[in-house]
C-alpha positions in Angstrom: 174.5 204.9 208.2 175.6 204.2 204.5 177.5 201.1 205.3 174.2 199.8 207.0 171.9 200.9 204.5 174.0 198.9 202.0 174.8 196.0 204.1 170.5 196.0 204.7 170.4 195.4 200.6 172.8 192.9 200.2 170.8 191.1 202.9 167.7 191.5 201.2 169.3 190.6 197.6 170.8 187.3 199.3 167.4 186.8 201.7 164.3 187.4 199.5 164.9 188.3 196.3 162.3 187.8 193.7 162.3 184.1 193.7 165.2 181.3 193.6 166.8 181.7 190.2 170.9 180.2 189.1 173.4 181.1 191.5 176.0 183.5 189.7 178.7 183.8 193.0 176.9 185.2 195.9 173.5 186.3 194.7 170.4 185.0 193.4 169.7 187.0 189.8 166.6 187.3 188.0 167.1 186.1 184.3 163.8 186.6 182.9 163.8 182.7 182.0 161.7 182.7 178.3 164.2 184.9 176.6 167.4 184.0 179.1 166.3 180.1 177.9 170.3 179.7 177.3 171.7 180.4 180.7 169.3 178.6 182.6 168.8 174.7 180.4 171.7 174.2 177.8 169.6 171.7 176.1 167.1 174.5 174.9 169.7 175.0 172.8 168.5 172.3 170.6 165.3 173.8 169.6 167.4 176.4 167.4 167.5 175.8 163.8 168.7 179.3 163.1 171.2 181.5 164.1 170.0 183.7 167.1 171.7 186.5 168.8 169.9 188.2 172.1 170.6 191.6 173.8 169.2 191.6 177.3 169.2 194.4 180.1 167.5 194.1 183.8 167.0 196.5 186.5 165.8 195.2 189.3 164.1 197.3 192.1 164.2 200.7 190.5 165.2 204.1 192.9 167.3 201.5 195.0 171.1 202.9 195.1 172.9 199.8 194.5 170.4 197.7 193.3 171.0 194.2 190.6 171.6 195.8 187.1 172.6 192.6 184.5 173.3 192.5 180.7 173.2 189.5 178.7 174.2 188.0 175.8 173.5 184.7 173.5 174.2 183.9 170.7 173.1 180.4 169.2 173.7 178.2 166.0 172.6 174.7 164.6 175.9 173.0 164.4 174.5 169.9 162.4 171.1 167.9 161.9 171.6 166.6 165.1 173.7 168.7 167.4 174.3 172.6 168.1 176.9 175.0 169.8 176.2 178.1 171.5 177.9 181.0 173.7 176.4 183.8 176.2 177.6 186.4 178.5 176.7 187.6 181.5 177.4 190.4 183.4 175.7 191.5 187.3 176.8 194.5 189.4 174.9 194.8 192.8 176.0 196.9 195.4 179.8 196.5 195.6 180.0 193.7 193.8 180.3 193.0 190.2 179.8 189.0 188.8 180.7 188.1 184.4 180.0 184.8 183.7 181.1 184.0 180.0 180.0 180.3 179.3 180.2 178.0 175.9 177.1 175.6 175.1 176.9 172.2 173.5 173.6 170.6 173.1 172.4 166.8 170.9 169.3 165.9 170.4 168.1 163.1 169.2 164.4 162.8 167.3 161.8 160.4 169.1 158.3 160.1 166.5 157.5 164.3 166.1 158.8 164.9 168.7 162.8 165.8 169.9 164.7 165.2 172.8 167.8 167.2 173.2 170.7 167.2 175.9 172.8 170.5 176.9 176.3 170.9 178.7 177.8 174.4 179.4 181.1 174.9 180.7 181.8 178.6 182.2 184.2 180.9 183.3 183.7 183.5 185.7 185.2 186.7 187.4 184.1 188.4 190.8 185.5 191.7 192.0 184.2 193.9 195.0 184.7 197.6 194.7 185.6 199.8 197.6 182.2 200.8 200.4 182.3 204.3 201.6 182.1 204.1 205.7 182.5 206.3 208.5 185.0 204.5 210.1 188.2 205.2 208.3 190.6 202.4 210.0 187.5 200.1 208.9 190.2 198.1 205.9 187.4 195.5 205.1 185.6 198.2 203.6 187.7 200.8 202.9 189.4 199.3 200.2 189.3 197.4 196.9 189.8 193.4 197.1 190.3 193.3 193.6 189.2 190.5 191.0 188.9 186.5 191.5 188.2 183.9 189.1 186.6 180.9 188.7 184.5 178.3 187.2 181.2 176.0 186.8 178.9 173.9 184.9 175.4 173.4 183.9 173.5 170.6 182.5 170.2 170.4 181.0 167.5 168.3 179.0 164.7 169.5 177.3 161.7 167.6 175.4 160.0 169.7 173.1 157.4 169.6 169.8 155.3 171.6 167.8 152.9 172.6 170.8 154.6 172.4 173.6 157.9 171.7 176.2 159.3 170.7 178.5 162.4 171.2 180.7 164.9 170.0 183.6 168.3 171.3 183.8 171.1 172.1 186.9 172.2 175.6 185.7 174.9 175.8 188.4 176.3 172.6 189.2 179.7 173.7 191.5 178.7 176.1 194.2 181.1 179.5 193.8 181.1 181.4 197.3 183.3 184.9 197.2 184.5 185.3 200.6 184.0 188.6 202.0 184.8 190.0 205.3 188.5 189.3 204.8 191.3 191.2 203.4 192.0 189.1 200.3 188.7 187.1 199.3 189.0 183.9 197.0 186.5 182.0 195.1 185.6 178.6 196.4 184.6 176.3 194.2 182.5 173.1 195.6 180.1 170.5 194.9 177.4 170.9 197.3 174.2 168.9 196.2 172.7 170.5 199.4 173.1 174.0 197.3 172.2 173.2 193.6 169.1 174.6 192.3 167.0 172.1 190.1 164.7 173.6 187.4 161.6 172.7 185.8 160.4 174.4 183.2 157.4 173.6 180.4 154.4 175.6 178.1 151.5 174.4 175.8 150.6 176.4 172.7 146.7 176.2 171.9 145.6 177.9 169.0 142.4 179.7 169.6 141.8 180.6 166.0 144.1 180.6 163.0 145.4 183.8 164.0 145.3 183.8 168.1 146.5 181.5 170.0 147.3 181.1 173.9 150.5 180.2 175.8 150.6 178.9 179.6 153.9 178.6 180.5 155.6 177.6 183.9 158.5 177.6 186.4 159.5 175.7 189.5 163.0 176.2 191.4 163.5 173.6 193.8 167.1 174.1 196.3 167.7 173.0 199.5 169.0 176.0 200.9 165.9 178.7 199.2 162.2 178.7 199.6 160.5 177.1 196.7 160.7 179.7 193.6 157.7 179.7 191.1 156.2 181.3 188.3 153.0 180.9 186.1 152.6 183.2 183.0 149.6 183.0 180.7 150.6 184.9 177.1 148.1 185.8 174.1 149.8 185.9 170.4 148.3 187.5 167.2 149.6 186.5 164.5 153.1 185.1 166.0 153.6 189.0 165.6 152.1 190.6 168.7 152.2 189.1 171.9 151.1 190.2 175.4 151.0 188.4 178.8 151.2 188.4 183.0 151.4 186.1 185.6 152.6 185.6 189.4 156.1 184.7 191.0 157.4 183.9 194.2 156.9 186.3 196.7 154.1 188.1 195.8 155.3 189.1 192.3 153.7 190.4 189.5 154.8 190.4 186.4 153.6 192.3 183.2 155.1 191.7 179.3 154.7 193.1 175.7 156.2 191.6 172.7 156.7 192.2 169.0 158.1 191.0 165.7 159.5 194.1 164.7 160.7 192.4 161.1 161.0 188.9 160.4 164.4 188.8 162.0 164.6 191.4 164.5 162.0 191.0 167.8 161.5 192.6 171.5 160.0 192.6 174.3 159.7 194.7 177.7 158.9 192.9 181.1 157.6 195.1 184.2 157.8 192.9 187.3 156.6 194.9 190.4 156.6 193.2 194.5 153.2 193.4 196.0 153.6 191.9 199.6 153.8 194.7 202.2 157.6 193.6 202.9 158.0 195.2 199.7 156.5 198.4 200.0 159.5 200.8 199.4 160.9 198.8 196.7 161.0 199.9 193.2 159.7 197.7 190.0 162.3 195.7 187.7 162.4 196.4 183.7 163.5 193.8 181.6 163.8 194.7 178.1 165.7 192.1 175.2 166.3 192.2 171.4 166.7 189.5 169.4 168.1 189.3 166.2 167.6 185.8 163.9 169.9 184.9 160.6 168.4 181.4 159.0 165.5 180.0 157.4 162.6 180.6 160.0 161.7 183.8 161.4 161.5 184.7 165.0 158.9 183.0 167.1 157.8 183.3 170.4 
């Protein structure tokens, strides 16, 4: 019954998860794309004109044994006027498997009127590994036994279009397709190029100011694959003073999402996300919490 139980999650991780996100090996993950900006578009890189370092943690579907638990990290820097380098790591355990993505960034940009255009390249290196499953059939050697670690590689490319008020994003976080075999004795990574697989993201917000001190920020989300349903989400945030911000807003699959910001000092700022299923084939699943801290080193404080 425990093998089935945790074959029924990986089925579900791989089948419906919260909506269509980057491909890290198997599994769709849910980055919590506003403050995970670096993994999924390289090019947001070149709206940085400080340096920027972010702490992220995720757990998805809370009171589930086995359930995604992921850790980030970014860090960010202007390189020149025109042109900036950046790093982050990734790490995602779910069920038996464990995925760490570590990935460098490159981004130009190039300034059109007020406005800048900016293009991102990432190149990343990753490492798989699959931990032993508990089963009640001991000559059962699939399961019974640790297949070790694999490694392997990808890209991402991005663009991003952005001002004063607003932006806008497209960007191919994944571009090779990296399958871990399982079911075998000794599983390798595969690495392709399977434009049938690639996810392709959009991504773009307004700010309007309300008053000198509020002001209100639609942002949006569309995943478009070939292989995955279409993944959205719409998020409507309210800011005070660029210090306080609260917001909420709808995903894919029925999923609500609730968040809570603030600008702790001028260089240090958090926020907590609470994302909770509300479609009945949810029921019996647990919330996600997303919490991140970000620390800023440069001219301009923090701003959301």
């Amino acid at each position: 019954m425990k093998r089935i139980y945790f074959l029924a999650i990986i089925f579900l991780l791989n089948y419906c998860n919260l909506f269509a996100q980057p491909r890290f090996g198997n599994e769709l993950g849910n980055l919590n794309y506003r403050d995970n900006e670096l993994l999924i578009n390289p090019a947001t890189l070149g709206s940085v004109d400080r340096y920027l370092i972010s702490l992220g943690v995720n757990k998805q579907w809370t009171g589930i044994e086995g359930s995604p638990l992921s850790e980030t990290l970014q860090f960010q820097t202007p390189l020149a006027e025109n042109s900036g380098l950046g790093a982050w790591l990734y790490n995602e355990s779910y069920g038996p498997q464990n995925n760490t993505q570590f990935a460098a960034v490159y981004t130009y940009k190039l300034k059109m009127g007020k406005n800048t255009l900016s293009f991102g390249l990432s190149g990343a290196a990753l490492m798989m590994s699959e931990k032993q499953v508990a089963g009640n059939d001991p000559d059962d050697h699939i399961f019974a036994s640790n297949r070790g670690t694999r490694f392997g590689f990808n890209a991402g490319f991005g663009t991003y279009y952005f001002g004063n008020k607003f932006y806008a994003g497209f960007s191919i976080p994944q571009i090779l397709t990296n399958d871990f075999e399982t079911g075998v004795s000794d599983p390798k990574i595969k690495n392709s190029l399977d434009f049938g697989r690639m996810q392709y993201y959009f991504t773009g917000g307004y700010c309007f100011d309300v008053s000198e001190k509020i002001s209100i920020k639609p942002t949006a989300l569309i995943v478009v694959s070939g292989t995955t349903d279409l993944g959205f989400e719409g998020m409507l945030f309210a800011s005070y003073k660029s210090r306080y911000e609260v917001g909420a807003g709808i995903a894919s699959h029925t999923n609500l999402r609730i968040t809570a910001g603030v600008a702790i000092t001028a260089n240090i700022a958090a926020r907590y996300q609470y994302s909770q299923n509300l479609g009945s084939n949810y029921n019996r699943v647990g919330g996600s919490h997303f919490v991140v801290l970000k620390f800023n080193f440069g001219k301009k404080k923090i701003t959301e």
